[in-house]
N, C-alpha and C positions, 0 to 999 in steps of 0.2 A: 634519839632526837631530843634538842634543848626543849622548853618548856613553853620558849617565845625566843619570836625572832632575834638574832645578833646584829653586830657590825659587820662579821663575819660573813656571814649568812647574805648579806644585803650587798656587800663587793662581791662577791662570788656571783650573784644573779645578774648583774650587770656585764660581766664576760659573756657575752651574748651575742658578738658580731653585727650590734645595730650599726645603722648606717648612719650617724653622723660627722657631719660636715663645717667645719670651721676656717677662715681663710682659706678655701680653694682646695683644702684637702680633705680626704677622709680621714678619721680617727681609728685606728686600731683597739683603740681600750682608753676608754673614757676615765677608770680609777687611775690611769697612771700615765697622762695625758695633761701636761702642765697649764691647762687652758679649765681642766675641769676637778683636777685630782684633790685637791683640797676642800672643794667645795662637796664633791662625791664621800670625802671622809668625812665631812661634817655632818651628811644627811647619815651616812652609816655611825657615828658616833648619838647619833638618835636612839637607835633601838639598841645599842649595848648601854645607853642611860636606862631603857627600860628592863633592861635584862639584869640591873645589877639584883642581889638581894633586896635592898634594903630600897628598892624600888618599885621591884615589880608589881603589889600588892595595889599600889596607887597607881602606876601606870597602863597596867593590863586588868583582862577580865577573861576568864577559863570560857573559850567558845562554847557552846552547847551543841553536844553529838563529837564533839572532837576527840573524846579520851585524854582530856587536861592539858591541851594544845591554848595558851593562851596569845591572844593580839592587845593593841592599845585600844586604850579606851575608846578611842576615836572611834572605833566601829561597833561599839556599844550603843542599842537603841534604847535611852533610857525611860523608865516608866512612872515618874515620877518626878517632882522638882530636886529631892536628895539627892536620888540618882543621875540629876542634871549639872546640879552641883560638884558631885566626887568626879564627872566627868570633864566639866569645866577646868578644874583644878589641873589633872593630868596635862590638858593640852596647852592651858599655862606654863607649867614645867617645863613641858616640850618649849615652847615660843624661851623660855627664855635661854636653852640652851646656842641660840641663837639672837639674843635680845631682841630678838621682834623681826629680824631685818626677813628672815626665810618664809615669805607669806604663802608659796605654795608648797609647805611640809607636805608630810603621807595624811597628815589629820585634817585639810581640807576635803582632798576629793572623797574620803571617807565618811566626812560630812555631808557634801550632797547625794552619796550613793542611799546611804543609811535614810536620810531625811525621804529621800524619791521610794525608797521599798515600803516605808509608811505608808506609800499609796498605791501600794500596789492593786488596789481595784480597778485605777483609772487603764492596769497596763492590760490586765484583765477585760475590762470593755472592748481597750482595742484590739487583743488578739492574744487568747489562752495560749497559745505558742510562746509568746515575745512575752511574755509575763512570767513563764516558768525561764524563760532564759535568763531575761535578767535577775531573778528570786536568785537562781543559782549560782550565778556569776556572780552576786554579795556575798553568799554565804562561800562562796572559793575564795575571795580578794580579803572578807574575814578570817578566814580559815588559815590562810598563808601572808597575813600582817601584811598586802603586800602596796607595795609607795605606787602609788597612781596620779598622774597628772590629766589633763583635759584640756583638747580643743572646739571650742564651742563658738568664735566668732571668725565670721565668713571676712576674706581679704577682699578690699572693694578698689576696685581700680576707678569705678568713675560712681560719684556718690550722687547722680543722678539718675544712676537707674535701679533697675529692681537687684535683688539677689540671685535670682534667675536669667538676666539679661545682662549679665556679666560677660565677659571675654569669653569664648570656648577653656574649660579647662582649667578656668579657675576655680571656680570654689569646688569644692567637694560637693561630687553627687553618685547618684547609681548608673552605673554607665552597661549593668552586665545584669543578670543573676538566671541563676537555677536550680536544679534540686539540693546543691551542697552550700549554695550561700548567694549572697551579692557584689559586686565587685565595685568597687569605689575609686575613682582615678578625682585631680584637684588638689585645692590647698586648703586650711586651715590655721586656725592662726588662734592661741598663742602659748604655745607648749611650755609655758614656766615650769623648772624643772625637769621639762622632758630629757634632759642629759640622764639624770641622777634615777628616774622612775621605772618600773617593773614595765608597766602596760600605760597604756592610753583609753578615754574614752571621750567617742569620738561626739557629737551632738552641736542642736543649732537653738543657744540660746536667744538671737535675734528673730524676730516674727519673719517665718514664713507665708506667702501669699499660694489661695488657689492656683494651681497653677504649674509651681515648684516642688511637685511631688518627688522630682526626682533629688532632692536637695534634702529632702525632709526624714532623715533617718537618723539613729544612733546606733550605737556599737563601741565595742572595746576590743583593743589587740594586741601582743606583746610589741613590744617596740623594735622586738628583731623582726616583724613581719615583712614578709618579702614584697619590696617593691616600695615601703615608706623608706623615707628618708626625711631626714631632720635638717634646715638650716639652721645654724646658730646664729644668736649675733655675736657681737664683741666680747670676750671675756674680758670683764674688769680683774678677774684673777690672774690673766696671763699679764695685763698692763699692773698689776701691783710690784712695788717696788723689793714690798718683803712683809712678812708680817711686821714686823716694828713699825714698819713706815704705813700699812693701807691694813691691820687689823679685823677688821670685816668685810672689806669688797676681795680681799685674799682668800678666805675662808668661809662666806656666805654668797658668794651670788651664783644665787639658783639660775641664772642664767632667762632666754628668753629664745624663744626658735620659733620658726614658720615649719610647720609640717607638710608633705607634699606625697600625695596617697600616687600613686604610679599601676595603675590597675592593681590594686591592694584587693584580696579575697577575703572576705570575711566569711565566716560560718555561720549557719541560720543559730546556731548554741552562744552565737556573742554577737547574733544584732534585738536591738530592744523595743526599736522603734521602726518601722517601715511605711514608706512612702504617706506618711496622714503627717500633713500640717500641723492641726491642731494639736495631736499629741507630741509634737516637738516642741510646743507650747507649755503643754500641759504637766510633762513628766518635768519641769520645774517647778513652775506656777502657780500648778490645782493640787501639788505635794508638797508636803513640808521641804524638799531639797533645796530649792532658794534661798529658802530661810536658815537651813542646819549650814549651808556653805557661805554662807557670807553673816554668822553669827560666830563659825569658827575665827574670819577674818576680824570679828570686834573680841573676841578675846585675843587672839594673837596682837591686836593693836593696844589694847591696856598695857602687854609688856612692853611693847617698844614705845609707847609714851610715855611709860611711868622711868625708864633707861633715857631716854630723850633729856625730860626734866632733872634726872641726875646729875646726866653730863651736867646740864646746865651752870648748877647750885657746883658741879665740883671745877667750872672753869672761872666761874666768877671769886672763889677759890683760891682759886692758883691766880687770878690777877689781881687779886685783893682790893675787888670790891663791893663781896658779901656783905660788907653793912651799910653801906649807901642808901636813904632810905629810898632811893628810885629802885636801887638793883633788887630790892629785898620788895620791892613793891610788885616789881617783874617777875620777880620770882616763886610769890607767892598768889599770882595772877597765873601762873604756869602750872601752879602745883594744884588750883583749883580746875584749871582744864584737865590735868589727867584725872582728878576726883572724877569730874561729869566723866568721863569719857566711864572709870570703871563703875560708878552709878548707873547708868545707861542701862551697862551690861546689866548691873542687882537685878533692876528694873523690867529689862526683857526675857531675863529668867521669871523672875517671882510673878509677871504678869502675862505667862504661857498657860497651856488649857490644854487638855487631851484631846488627842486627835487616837481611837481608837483606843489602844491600850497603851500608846507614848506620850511622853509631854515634851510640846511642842512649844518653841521660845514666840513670844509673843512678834506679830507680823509687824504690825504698823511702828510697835518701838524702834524694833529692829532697821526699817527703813529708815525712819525719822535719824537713830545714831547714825546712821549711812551719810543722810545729805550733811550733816552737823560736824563728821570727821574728816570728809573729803573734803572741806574750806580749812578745818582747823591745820591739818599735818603741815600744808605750804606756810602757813600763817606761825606753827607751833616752832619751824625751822629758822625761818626767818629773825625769828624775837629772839632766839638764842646765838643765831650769828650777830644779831645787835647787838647783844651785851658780851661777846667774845670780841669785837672789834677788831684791830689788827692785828691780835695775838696768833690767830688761826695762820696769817698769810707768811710771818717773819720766821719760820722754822728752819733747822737743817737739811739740804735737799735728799740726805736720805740717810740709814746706818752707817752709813760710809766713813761719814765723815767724824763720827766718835773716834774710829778707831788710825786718824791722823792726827800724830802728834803738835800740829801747829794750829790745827782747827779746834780740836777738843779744851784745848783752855779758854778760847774765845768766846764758844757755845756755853763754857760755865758761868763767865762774867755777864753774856747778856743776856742769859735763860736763866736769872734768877728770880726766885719768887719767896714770897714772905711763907708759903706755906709749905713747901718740898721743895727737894733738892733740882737743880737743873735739867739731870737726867728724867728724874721722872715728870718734870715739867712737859717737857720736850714730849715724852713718849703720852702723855694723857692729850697736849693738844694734838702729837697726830690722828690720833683715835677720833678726837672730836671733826677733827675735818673731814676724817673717812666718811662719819657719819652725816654731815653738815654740809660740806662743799666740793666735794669731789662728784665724778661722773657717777662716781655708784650709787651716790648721795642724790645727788641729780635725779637718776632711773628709778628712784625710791619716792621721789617727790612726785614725777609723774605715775610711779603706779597708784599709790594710795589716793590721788585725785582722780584715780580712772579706773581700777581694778573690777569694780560693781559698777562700768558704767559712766557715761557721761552725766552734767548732773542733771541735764535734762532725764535721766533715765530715773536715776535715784528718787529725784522730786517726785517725778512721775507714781513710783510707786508708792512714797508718802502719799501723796492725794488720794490715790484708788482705795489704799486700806484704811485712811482717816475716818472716824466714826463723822460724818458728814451731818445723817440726818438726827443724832443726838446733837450736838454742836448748835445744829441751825433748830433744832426743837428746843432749846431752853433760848434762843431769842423770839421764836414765834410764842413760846410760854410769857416772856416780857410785853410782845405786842398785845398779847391776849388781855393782858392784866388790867386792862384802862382800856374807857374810852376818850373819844373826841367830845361828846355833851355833858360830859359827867366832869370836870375838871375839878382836880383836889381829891375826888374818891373813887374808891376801886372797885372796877367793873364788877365785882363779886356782891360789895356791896346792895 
């Protein structure tokens, strides 16, 4: 056995017989399925990056009890801000092998697994059973590097009623159990990367009410589990024209599904949470897991903002109007938003605090970048379609047409630019509009404005964790200072 997981390794576990579903049919083999195969090589092109030599040291970390079985860092519970650090870096790596665009890699849910076993007291409280199940269920998903995806918000068909007073059937809940496990029938929503990922795990980050007991569980299952079944939506990779022509909606989109449990058995050894409310609450909330999965989500966003503003500077470039003192104004108005953005991150590392024997990234920074980057990404796209103008729109309809002799002199003469040749004119602005103006472009703009949340959710959480009564104690410290009869001197006086 290798040392750490492959590419190899990671397509072979996906031949699995899960039941996914895309335009009306079922899929036989998702690696080699033109709707999902490129995308499936790019997550397996993940762990042979970690596998190389001159990688692994920075990527992985030698399990403990394993016999020198290493995984990525990503499932590394670090104890320290250094150790926050070397770990940070890794999942960088990873984000950029995808410039940013793959926001549900293997190193999110491994973030909220790892963050939620920091607390494993609270699992403990609610039931020494469910506490050693899920302990061990980390220390397997560590053990075998393996890509996990999560469904955690309930499908609402009418947004006036509870979670519970849903349609029969729809959301996921406990419809069964007995001595071997519980059985789950309903939907969930929203399997990003569920094509591409080993298992699932299942849980309900929206607040459950008294009530909804039977709603209020978590668990994880292989994705071949009998009786789930995956809808997809749309492949942007099967609508890509080619790599030349759509570059990353070809190649990265992890895609987006509705899960649908069909009296699905789970085993009491992979459920974590049962029938309590509050700890459906909790086992994000009252644990660092919140925080290590959507602090994974602000380092994966440094890389694909700091590629964003790239593009930017390399189309202004190629239209040559890098020195314009507006564009160069814009520009460097761009290149101090991704500054803040990877400040932010310095910032919510170096001002984390132990929680136990881990160091945990600081809460309320962590929110605060949340509301601050879910305005900026629609905002940060926008300003670079600005200064691209109609360069994006006047392109070739696809490779096609290079390789006709009547067209291809025509594309030389008006795809020129002061700074490269026509060809690669052409092929830098298709890439940019992949990014920019296309539906996958599109599906990027709403997830990073909604991924954590509406922003009533986000704000939300700023407020709760805002240090409120320091804030309002140094203006009651101002009121204190003076009176009303004493004018011109200080109440101390």
């Amino acid at each position: 056995m290798s040392t750490c997981k492959s590419g190899a390794d990671h397509i072979q576990s996906l031949k699995d017989g899960r039941s996914i579903y895309i335009d009306g049919e079922l899929v036989r083999d998702v690696t080699t399925h033109p709707a999902f195969a490129k995308s499936v090589a790019s997550a397996a092109a993940l762990y042979d990056y970690q596998a190389r030599p001159e990688n692994i040291e920075a990527m992985t970390f030698e399990v403990p009890g394993s016999n020198g079985r290493r995984a990525n860092r990503a499932w590394q519970m670090p104890t320290n801000l250094a150790e926050t650090v070397t770990r940070r870096k890794a999942l960088q790596r990873w984000a950029r092998q995808s410039y940013g665009f793959m926001g549900r890699s293997p190193d999110h849910l491994a973030s909220a697994l790892i963050g939620q076993k920091m607390g494993l007291e609270l699992f403990e409280k609610h039931s020494p059973a469910r506490a050693k199940a899920f302990s061990d269920y980390v220390d397997y998903a560590t053990k075998n590097d393996l890509f996990l995806t999560y469904v955690i918000i309930n499908p609402q068909a009418e947004r006036g009623k509870d979670w519970g007073g849903q349609a029969e059937d729809l959301v996921a809940r406990i419809v069964d159990e007995d001595s071997e496990g519980i059985t789950i029938r309903g939907a969930k929503m929203m399997g990003t990367s569920s094509i591409m990922a080993n298992e699932v795990f299942v849980a309900s980050l929206q607040p459950l009410k008294p009530g909804e007991e039977d709603l209020a569980f978590s668990c994880a299952l292989p994705m071949d589990a009998k009786g789930l079944k995956v809808l997809s939506r749309k492949s942007f990779e099967a609508s890509a024209v080619s790599v030349y022509d759509n570059p990353l909606s070809s190649r990265f989109d992890e895609n987006d599904a509705l899960m649908y449990f069909e009296d699905v058995k789970v085993p009491w050894d992979r459920v974590f949470v049962h029938r309590s409310v509050d700890m459906c609450r909790a086992q994000f909330h009252d644990t660092p897991g919140h925080v290590y999965q959507n602090y994974q989500a602000q380092i994966r966003l440094t890389v694909k903002t700091r590629f964003l503003v790239g593009l930017a500077r390399r189309i202004t470039e190629t239209i040559g109007t890098t020195d314009m003192p507006q564009v160069r104004e814009q520009l460097g108005y761009l290149a101090a938003r991704a500054g803040m953005v990877e400040g932010m991150l310095a910032g919510i590392e170096a001002a984390g605090s132990m929680k136990g024997p881990y160091w945990v990234p600081d809460r309320h920074l962590l929110y605060s970048a949340q509301v601050l980057t879910q305005d900026f990404y629609p905002q940060l796209v926008t300003l670079i379609r600005d200064l691209a103008g109609g360069a994006l729109i006047m392109l070739p309809s696809s490779y096609k047409d290079w390789s006709n002799p009547e067209l291809a002199p025509i594309i030389r003469k008006t795809q020129r630019s002061a700074s490269m040749g026509p060809d690669k004119k052409v092929k830098l602005l298709k890439a940019a509009w992949d990014a920019l103006g296309s539906e996958f472009a599109s599906r990027h703009v709403q997830y990073e404005m909604f991924y954590a949340g509406a922003r009533f959710v986000t704000t939300g959480h700023s407020f709760r964790t805002f240090d409120w009564a320091d804030a309002s104690g140094m203006v009651e410290d101002l009121l204190g200072s003076y009176d009303l009869d004493t004018p011109g001197r200080m109440a101390a006086e």
